[in-house]
C-alpha positions in Angstrom: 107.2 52.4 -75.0 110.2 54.3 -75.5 110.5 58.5 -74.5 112.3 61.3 -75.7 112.1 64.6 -74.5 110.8 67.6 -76.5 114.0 68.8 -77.9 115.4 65.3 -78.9 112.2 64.8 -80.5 112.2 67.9 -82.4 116.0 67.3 -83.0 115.3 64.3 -85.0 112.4 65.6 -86.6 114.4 68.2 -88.3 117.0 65.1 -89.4 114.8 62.4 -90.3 114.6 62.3 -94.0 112.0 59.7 -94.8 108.6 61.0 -94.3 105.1 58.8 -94.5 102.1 60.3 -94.5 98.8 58.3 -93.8 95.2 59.8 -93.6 92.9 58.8 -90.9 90.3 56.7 -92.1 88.1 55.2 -89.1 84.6 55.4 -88.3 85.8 56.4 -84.4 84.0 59.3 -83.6 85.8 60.5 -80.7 89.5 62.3 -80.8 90.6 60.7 -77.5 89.6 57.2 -78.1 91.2 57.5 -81.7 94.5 58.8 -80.0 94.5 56.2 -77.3 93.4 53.4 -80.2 97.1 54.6 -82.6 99.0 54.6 -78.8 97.9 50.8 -78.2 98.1 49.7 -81.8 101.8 51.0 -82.8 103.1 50.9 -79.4 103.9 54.5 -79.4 104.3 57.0 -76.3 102.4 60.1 -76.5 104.6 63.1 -75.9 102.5 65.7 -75.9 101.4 66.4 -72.3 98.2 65.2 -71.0 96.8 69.2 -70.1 97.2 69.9 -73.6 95.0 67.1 -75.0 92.4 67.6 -72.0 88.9 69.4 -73.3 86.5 69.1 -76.3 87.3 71.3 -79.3 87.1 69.8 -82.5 90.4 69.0 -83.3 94.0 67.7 -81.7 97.6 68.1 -82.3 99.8 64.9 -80.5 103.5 64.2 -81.2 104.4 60.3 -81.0 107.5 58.6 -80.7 108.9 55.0 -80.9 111.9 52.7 -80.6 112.1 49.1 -82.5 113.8 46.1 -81.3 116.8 46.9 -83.6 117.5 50.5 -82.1 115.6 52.6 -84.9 114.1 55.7 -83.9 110.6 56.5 -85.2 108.4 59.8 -85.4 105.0 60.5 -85.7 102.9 63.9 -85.4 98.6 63.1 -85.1 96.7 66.4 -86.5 92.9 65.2 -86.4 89.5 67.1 -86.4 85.9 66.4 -85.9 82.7 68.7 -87.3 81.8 70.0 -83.6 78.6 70.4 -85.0 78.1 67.0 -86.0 78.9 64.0 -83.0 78.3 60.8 -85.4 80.7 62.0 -87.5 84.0 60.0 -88.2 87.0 61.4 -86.7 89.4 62.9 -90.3 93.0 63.9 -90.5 96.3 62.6 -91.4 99.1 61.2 -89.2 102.9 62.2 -90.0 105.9 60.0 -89.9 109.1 60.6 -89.8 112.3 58.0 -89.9 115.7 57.7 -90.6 115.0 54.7 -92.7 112.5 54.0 -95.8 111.3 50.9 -94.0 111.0 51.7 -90.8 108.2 54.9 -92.5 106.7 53.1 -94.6 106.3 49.9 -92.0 105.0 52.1 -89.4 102.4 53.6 -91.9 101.3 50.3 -93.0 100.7 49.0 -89.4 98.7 52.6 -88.9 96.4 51.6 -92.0 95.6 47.7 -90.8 94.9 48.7 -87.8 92.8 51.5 -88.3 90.4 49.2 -90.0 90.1 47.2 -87.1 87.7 49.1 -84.8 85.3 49.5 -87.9 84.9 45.9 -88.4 84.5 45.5 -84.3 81.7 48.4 -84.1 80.1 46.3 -86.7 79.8 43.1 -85.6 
């Protein structure tokens, strides 16, 4: 996957006009397995330095960025939490994205929601 440094990425976070916002809706119950699950389904690089993501809390903040084929530039910010008090439950939250294009927001958002579904049905079976 593509990088960007901290600044770049904030940079174009400020500029991106198109914004997508898609809830979480898994049955994962973990924060870390849900975060590396969106990495390897969208192709994304986590920015957000490993030290901060370390430790169990009950929620997590990540800041995501990818590149297409075609050169487009897309955004995404992960804010998810998990009842500390409760370890079966589902991981909840919504996932930001931001893009220069309509398409490339919306695209990303739908590939975020098909593949979400994905580790339900495998838990399942």
């Amino acid at each position: 996957p593509a990088s960007c440094t901290d600044t770049e990425f904030r940079q174009m976070w400020a500029e991106f006009e198109w914004e997508n916002k898609v809830s979480v809706n898994t049955n994962l119950t973990d924060l870390h397995e849900y975060l590396k699950h969106l990495l390897a389904s969208t192709n994304m690089k986590c920015l957000t330095p490993e030290k901060a993501l370390c430790g169990q809390c009950g929620f997590m903040a990540a800041n995501m960025y990818a590149r297409s084929i075609f050169g487009e530039d897309a955004l995404a910010n992960l804010s998810i939490e998990k009842p500390f008090n409760k370890p079966d439950a589902p991981v909840t939250g919504h996932i930001r994205i931001r893009a220069k294009s309509q398409g490339m927001a919306l695209s990303l958002g739908d590939k975020i929601n098909m593949t979400q579904k994905r580790p339900q049905k495998a838990m399942g079976a």
